[in-house]
C-alpha positions as CSV (number, residue, x, y, z in Angstrom):
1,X,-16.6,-3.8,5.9
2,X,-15.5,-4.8,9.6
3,X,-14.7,-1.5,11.6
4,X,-15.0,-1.2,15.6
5,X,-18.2,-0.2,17.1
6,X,-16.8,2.2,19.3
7,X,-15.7,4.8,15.8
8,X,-18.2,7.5,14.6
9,X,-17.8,7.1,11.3
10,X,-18.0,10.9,9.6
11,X,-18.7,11.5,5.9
12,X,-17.4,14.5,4.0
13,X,-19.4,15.5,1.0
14,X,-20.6,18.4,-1.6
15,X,-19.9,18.8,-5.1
16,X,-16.5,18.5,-7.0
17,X,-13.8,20.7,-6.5
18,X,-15.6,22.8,-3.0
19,X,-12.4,21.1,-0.7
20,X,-13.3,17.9,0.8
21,X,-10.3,16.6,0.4
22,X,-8.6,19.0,1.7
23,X,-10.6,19.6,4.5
24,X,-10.0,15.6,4.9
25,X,-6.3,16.2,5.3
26,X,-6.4,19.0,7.7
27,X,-9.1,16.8,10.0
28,X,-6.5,13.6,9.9
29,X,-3.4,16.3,10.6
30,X,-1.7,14.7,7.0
31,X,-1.6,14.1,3.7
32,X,-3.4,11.3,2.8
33,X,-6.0,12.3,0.2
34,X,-4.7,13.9,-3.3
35,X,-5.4,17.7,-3.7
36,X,-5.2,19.2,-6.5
37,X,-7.1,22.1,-8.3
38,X,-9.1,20.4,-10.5
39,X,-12.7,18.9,-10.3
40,X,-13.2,14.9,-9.7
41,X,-9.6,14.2,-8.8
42,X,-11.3,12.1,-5.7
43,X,-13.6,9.1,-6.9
44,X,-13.3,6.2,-4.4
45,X,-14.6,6.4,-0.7
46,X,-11.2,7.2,1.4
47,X,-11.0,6.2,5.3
48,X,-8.8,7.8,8.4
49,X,-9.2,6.4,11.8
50,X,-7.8,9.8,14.5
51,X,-8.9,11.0,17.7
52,X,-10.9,14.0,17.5
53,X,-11.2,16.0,20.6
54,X,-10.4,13.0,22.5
55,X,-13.0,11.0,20.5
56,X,-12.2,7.7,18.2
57,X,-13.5,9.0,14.9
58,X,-13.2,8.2,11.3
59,X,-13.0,10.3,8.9
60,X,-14.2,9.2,5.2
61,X,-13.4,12.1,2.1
62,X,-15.7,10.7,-0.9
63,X,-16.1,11.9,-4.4
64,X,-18.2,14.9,-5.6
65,X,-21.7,14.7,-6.4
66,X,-22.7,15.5,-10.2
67,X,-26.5,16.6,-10.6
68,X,-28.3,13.4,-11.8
69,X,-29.0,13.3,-15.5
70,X,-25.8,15.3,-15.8
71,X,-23.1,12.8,-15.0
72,X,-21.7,10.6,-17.1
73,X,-21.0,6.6,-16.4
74,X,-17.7,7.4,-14.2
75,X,-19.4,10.2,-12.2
76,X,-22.7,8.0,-11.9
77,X,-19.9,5.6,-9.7
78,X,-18.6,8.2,-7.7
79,X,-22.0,9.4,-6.7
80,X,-22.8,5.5,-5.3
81,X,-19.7,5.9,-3.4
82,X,-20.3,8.9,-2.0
83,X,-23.9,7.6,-1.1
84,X,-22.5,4.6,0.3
85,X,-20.6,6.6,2.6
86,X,-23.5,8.5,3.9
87,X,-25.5,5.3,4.7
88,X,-22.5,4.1,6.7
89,X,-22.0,7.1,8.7
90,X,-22.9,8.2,11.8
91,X,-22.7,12.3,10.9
92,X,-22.2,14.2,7.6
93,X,-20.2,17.2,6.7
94,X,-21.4,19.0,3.9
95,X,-18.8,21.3,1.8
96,X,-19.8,24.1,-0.2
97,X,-17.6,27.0,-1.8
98,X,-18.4,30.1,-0.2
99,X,-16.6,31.6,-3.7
100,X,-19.3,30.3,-5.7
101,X,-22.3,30.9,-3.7
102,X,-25.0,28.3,-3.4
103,X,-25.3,26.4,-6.9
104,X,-28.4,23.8,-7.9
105,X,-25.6,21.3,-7.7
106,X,-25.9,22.5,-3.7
107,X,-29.0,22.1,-3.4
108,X,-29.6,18.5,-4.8
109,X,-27.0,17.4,-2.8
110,X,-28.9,19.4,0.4
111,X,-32.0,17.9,-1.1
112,X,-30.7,14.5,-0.7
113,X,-29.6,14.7,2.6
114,X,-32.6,16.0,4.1
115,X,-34.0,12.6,3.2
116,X,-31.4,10.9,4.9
117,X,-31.4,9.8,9.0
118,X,-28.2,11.7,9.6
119,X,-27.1,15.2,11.3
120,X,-25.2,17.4,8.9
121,X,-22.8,20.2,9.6
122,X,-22.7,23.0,6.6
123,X,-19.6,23.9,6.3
124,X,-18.9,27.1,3.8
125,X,-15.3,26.8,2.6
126,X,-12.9,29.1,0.7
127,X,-14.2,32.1,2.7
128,X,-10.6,33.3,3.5
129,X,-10.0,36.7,2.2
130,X,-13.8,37.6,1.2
131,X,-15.1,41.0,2.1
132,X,-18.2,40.1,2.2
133,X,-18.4,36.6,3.9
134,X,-20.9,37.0,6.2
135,X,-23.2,37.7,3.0
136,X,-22.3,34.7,1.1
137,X,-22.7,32.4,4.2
138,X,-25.8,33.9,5.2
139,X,-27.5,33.1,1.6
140,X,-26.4,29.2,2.6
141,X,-29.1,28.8,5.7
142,X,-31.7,28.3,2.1
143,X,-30.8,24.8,2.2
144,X,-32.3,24.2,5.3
145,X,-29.7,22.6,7.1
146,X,-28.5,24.3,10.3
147,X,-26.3,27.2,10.6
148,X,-23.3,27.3,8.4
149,X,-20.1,27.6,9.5
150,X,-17.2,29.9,7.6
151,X,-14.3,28.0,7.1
152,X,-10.8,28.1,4.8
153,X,-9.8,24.6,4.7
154,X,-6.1,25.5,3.3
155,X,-4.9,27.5,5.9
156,X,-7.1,26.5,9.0
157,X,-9.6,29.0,9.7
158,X,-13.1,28.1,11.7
159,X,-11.8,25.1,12.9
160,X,-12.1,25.6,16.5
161,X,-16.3,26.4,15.8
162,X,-16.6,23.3,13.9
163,X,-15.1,21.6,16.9
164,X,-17.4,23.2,18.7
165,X,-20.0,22.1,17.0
166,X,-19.1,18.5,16.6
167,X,-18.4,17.9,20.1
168,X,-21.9,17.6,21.6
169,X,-22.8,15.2,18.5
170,X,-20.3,12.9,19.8
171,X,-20.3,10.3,22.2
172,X,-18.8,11.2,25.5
173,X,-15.1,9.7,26.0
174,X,-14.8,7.3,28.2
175,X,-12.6,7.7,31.2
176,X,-11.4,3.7,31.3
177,X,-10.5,3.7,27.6
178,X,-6.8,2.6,26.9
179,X,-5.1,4.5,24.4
180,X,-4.4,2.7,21.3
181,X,-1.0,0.9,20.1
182,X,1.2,3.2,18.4
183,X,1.7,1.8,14.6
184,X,4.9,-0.8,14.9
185,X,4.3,-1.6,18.7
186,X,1.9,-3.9,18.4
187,X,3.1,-7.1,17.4
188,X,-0.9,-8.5,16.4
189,X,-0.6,-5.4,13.9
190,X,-3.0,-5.6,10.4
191,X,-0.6,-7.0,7.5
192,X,-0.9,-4.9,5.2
193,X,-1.3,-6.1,1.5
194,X,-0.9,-3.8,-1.6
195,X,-2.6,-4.7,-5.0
196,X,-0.2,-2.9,-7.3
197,X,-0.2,-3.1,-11.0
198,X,-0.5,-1.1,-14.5
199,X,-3.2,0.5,-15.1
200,X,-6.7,-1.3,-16.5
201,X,-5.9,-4.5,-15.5
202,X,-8.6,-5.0,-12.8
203,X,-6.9,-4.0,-9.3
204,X,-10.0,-2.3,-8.1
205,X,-11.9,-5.2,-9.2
206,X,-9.5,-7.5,-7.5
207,X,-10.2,-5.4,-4.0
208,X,-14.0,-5.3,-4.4
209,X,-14.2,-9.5,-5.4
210,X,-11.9,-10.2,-2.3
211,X,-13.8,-7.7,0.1
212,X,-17.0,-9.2,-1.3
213,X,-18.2,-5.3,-1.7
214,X,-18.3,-2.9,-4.1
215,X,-15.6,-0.5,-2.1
216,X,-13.8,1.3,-4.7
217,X,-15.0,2.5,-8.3
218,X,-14.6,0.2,-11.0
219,X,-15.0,1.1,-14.6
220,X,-12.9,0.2,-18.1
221,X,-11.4,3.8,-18.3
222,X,-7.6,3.4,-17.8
223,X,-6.4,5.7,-14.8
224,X,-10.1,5.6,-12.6
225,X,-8.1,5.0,-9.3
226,X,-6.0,7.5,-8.1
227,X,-5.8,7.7,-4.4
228,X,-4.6,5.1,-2.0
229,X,-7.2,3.7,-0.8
230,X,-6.7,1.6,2.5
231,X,-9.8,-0.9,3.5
232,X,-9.4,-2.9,7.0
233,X,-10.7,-6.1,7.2
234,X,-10.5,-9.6,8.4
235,X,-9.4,-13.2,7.3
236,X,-9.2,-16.3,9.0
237,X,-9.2,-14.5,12.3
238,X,-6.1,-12.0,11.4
239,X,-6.6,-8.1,10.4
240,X,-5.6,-6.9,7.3
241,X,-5.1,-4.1,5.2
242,X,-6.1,-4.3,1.6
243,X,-4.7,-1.4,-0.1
244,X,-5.9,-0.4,-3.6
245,X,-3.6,1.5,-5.3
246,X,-3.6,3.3,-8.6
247,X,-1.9,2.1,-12.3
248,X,1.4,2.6,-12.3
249,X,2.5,3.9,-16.1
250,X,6.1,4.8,-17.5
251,X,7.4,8.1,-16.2
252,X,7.5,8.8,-20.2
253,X,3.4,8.6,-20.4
254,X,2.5,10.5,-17.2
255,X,1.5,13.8,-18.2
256,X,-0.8,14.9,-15.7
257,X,-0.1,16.3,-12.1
258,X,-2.5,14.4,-10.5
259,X,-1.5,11.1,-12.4
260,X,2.1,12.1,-11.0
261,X,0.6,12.0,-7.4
262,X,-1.2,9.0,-8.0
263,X,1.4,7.0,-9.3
264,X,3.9,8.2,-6.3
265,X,1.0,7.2,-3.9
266,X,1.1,3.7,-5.2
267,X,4.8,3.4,-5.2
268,X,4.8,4.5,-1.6
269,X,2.0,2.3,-1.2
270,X,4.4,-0.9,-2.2
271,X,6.8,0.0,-0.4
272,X,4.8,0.2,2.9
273,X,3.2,-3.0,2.2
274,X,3.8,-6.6,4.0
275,X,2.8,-8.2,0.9
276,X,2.5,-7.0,-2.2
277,X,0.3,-8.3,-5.0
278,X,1.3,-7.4,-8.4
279,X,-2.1,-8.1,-10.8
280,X,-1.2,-8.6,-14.7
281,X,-3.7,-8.9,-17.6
282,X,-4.2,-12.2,-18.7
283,X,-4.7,-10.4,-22.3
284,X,-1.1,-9.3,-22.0
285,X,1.2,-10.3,-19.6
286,X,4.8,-10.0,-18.8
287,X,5.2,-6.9,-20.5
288,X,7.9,-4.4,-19.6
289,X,6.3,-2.5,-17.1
290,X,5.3,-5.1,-14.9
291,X,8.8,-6.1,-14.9
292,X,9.6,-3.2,-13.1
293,X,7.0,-3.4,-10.8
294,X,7.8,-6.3,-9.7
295,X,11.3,-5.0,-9.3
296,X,10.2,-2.7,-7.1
297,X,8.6,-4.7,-4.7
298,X,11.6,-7.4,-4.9
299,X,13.9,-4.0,-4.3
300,X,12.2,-3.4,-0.9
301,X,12.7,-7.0,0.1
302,X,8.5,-7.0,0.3
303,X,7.0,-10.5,0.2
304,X,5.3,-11.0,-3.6
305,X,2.5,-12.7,-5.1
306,X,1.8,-12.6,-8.9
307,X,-2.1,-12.6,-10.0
308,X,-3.0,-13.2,-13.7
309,X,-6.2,-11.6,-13.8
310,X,-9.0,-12.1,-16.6
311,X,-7.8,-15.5,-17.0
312,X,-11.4,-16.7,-17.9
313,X,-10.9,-14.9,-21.3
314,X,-7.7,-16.9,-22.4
315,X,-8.5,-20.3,-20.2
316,X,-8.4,-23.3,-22.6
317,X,-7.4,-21.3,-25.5
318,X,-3.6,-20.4,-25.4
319,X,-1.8,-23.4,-23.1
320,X,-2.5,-24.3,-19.5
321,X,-1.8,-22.7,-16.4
322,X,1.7,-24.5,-15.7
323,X,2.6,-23.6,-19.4
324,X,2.2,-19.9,-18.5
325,X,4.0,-20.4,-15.1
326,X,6.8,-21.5,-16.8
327,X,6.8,-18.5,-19.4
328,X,5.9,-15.8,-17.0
329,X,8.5,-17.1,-14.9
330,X,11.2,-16.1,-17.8
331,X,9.4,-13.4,-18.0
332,X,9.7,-12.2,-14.3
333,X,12.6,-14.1,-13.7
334,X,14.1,-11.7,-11.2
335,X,11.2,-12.9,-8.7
336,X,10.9,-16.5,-10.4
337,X,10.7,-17.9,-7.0
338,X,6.9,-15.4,-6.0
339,X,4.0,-17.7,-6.2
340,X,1.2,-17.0,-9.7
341,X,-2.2,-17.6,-9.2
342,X,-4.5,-17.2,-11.7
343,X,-8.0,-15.1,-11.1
344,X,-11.0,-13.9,-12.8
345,X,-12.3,-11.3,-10.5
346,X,-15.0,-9.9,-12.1
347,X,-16.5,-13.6,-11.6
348,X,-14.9,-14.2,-7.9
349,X,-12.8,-17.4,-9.1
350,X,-9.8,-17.7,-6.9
351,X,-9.4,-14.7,-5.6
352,X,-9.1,-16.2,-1.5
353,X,-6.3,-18.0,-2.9
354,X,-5.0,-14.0,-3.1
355,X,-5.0,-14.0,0.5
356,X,-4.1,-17.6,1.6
357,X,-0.9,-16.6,-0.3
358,X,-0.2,-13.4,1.5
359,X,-1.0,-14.7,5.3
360,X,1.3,-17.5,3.7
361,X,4.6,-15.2,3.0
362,X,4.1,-12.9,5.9
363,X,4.9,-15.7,8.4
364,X,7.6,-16.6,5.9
365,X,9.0,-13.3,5.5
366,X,10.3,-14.1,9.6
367,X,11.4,-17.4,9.0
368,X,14.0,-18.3,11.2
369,X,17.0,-20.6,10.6
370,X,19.3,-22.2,13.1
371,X,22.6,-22.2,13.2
372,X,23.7,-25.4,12.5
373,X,21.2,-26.3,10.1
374,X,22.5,-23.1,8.2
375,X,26.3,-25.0,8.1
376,X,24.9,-28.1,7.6
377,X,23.3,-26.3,4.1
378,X,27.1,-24.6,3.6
379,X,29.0,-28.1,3.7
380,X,26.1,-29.9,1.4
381,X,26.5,-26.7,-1.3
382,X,30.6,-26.5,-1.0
383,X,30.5,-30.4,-1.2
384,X,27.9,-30.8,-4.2
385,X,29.2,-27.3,-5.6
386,X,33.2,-25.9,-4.9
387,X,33.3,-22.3,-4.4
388,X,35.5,-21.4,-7.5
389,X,39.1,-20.4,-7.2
390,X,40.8,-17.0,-7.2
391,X,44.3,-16.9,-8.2
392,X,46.2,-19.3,-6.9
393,X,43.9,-20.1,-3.8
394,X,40.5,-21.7,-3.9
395,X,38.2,-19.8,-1.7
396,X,36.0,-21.1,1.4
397,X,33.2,-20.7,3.6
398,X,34.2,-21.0,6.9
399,X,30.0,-20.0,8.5
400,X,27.0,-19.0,7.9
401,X,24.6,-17.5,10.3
402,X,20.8,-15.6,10.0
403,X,21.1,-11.7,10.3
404,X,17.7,-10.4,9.9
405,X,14.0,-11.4,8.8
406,X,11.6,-9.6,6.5
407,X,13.2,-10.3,4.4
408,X,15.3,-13.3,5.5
409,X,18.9,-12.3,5.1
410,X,21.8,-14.6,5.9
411,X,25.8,-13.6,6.0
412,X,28.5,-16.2,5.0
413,X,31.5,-15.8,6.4
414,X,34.5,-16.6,3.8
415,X,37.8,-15.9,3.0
416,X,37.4,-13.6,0.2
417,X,33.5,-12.2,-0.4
418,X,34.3,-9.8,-3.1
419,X,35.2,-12.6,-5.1
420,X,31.9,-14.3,-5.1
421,X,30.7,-14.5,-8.1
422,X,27.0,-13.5,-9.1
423,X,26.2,-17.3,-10.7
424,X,27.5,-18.7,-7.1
425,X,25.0,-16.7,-5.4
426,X,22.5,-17.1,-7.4
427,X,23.0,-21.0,-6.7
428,X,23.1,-20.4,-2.7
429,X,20.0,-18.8,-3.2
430,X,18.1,-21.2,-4.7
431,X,19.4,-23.9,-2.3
432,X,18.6,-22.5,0.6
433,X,15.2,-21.4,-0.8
434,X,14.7,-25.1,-1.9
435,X,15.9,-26.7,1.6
436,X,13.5,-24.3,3.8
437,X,10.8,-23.8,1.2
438,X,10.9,-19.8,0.8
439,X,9.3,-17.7,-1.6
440,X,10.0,-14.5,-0.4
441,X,12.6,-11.9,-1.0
442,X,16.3,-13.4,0.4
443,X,19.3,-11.2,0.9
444,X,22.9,-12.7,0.9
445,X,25.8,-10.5,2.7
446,X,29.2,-12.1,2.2
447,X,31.5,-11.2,4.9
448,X,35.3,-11.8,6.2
449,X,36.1,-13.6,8.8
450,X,36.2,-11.3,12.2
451,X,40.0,-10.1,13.0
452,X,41.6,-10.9,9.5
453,X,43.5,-7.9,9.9
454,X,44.6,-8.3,13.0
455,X,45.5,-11.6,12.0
456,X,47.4,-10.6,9.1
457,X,49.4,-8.0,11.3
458,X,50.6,-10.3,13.7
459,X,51.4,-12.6,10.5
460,X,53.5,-9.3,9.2
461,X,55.1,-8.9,12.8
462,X,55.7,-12.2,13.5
463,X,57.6,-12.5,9.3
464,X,59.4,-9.3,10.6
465,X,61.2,-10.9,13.9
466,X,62.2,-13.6,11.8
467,X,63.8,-11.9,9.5
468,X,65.4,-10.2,12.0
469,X,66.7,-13.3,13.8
470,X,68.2,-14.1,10.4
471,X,70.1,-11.2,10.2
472,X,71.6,-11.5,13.6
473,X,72.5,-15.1,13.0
């Protein structure tokens, strides 16, 4: 996975449920990994780029380690994660629960890091309100890995020693270094793209074929994501942001807290994203719930590209690809005009079509129109296509100019835009998308014509003196 040189990359790992991840959020200064009182709610490897006493660092929470033999198939890909993590990193920060006292779990996970070409920092966690602290963190120097250091993750406590620590480990800041770009004021920013979709039906199989990798666990068990899990990376000379996110169920079926989390994560996730890819299951496709997924993204005026994953286990056996474009589109017909592509990720088959796509809408999402192309569209439509009549008076577009980008919005200026009916803008729509080749989110904002009231004022005034002359006459 591309990342600067210049980052130390620091790994954060122990057993389940000692605090990583919260010790993870506290480091970054937000939220970004789930927390929640319960072993193994962490599973993939989760990166933060911050500056750490002045220091580019990042910071990468991981999974707990299960003794081997012990842990079953999903646990078994954890543990690869978290190992992957450690042979990518620079340092390691090694979280134990001062509450427990040192476990065997500890000291495999000690064992295994001895082995490794990396400093570790022991860190002792949980040791807020404990008597005897200085006991329990003293029994820790058995797994021969430095001094430990007391900390409470939760509220804070022995982070200005483990700062101490850290510093010499780190490379000295250097005094020409430019500070970094503040997110939205760098206009070469990463596009960010979201793989969003219900769960099982192979997003985080999706992110490891396109990242050529195996970044995030994969494994048939419904629900195995469940943080947001942001990888940077490159294509075709542009940065990206491939965001893996986790299934997003009916509110009716979500009965855990952390599956609550999860699903809010991914929601957020969308909504954040330049592009959003929303994966279906070949097997079953265009059920309810991707409706609404796609909704969501089409809500939020984000670009949108439809992948039919698995389609290597219906391909030449239930129609051809245009036949389920055009029956998917019925399906979806709310975002009719997002490009499908069809996928097998767990064999690699067009998945860089994934990504052609999305660098594809991004530059569309801030198309730009001129003006009198725009009321060159308005006569063709009003000539091939009357605006209908209301009342007694037929109505008209006098203009149409652009408004915004991302997603293209246009306002037509006419005589009366509450009267517009739906079909009619549905049929703008489409004709502007078919003249300037769209396939993005449009919005449509029908608008008055500046100074109709003062105009019908000095139409009432100007009826009043009449009347008046009348009278005098």
């Amino acid at each position: 996975m591309p990342r600067g040189d210049r980052r130390t990359l620091i790994a954060i790992v122990g057993r389940p449920n000692v605090g990583k991840s919260t010790l993870f959020n506290r480091l970054i200064r937000r939220r970004r990994a789930i927390v929640e009182d319960t072993p193994g709610v962490t599973r993939d490897r989760h990166f933060a780029d911050v500056d750490y006493l002045e220091r580019p660092v990042t910071f990468i929470d991981t999974g707990g380690f299960v003794p081997e033999g012990k842990e079953d198939q999903l646990e078994r890909l954890v543990r690869q994660q978290a190992q992957a993590a450690v042979e990518a990193c620079e340092l390691v920060l090694l979280v134990v629960d001062g509450r427990v006292g040192v476990t065997a779990g500890d000291e495999e996970v000690a064992r295994y890091l001895r082995k490794q070409d990396r400093p570790v920092v022991l860190l002792v966690n949980k040791c807020d309100g404990l008597k005897d602290a200085d006991t329990l963190v003293a029994d820790f120097h058995r797994l021969a890995l430095g001094a430990p250091i007391a900390i409470a993750a939760e509220h804070g406590d022995g982070f200005v020693e483990l700062a101490e620590r850290l510093e010499p480990m780190l490379p000295s800041p250097s005094p020409s270094a430019q500070a970094e770009p503040l997110a939205g004021e760098d206009e070469d920013a990463p596009i960010r793209v979201a793989i969003v979709g219900r769960p099982n039906v192979g997003k985080s199989s999706l992110v490891n074929a396109i990242l050529g990798e195996e970044r995030v666990v994969v494994s048939p068990i419904a629900g195995t994501t469940r943080d947001v899990i942001d990888t940077p990376f490159t294509y075709r000379d542009r940065d990206c942001i491939l965001t893996d996110t986790a299934g997003i169920r009916r509110k009716a079926v979500i009965t855990q807290k952390v599956e609550g989390y999860s699903v809010m994560g991914a929601i957020r996730a969308a909504e954040d994203a330049d592009v959003v890819v929303l994966v279906l299951d070949a097997t079953e496709a265009g059920v309810d719930q991707d409706q609404k997924i796609a909704a969501i993204a089409e809500a939020k005026g984000r670009a949108l590209v439809v992948c039919v994953n698995k389609w290597d286990l219906v391909k030449g056996r239930s129609g051809t690809q245009a036949e389920w474009r055009e029956e998917l589109k019925w399906y979806l017909k709310h975002v009719s005009w997002a490009p499908m592509v069809f996928v097998s990720a767990r064999d690699g088959q067009g998945v860089t079509r994934v990504l052609d796509l999305a660098l594809e809408l991004f530059t569309q999402q801030f198309f730009r129109a001129a003006t009198p192309m725009l009321n060159r569209v308005v006569e063709h439509v009003t000539t091939e296509h009357p605006m209908p009549w209301v009342g007694s008076r037929a109505m008209k577009i006098y203009y149409a100019m652009q408004v915004g980008t991302a997603p293209p919005s246009f306002a037509f200026i006419c005589s009366n835009p509450k009267g517009v009916p739906e079909r009619y803008e549905r049929y703008v729509s489409n004709y502007l998308r078919k003249t300037f080749s769209l396939r993005v989110p449009m919005r449509l904002f029908w608008r008055e014509r500046p100074g109709k009231k003062e105009r019908a004022e000095a139409v009432k005034t100007f009826r009043k003196r009449a009347e008046q002359r009348r009278r005098r006459r």
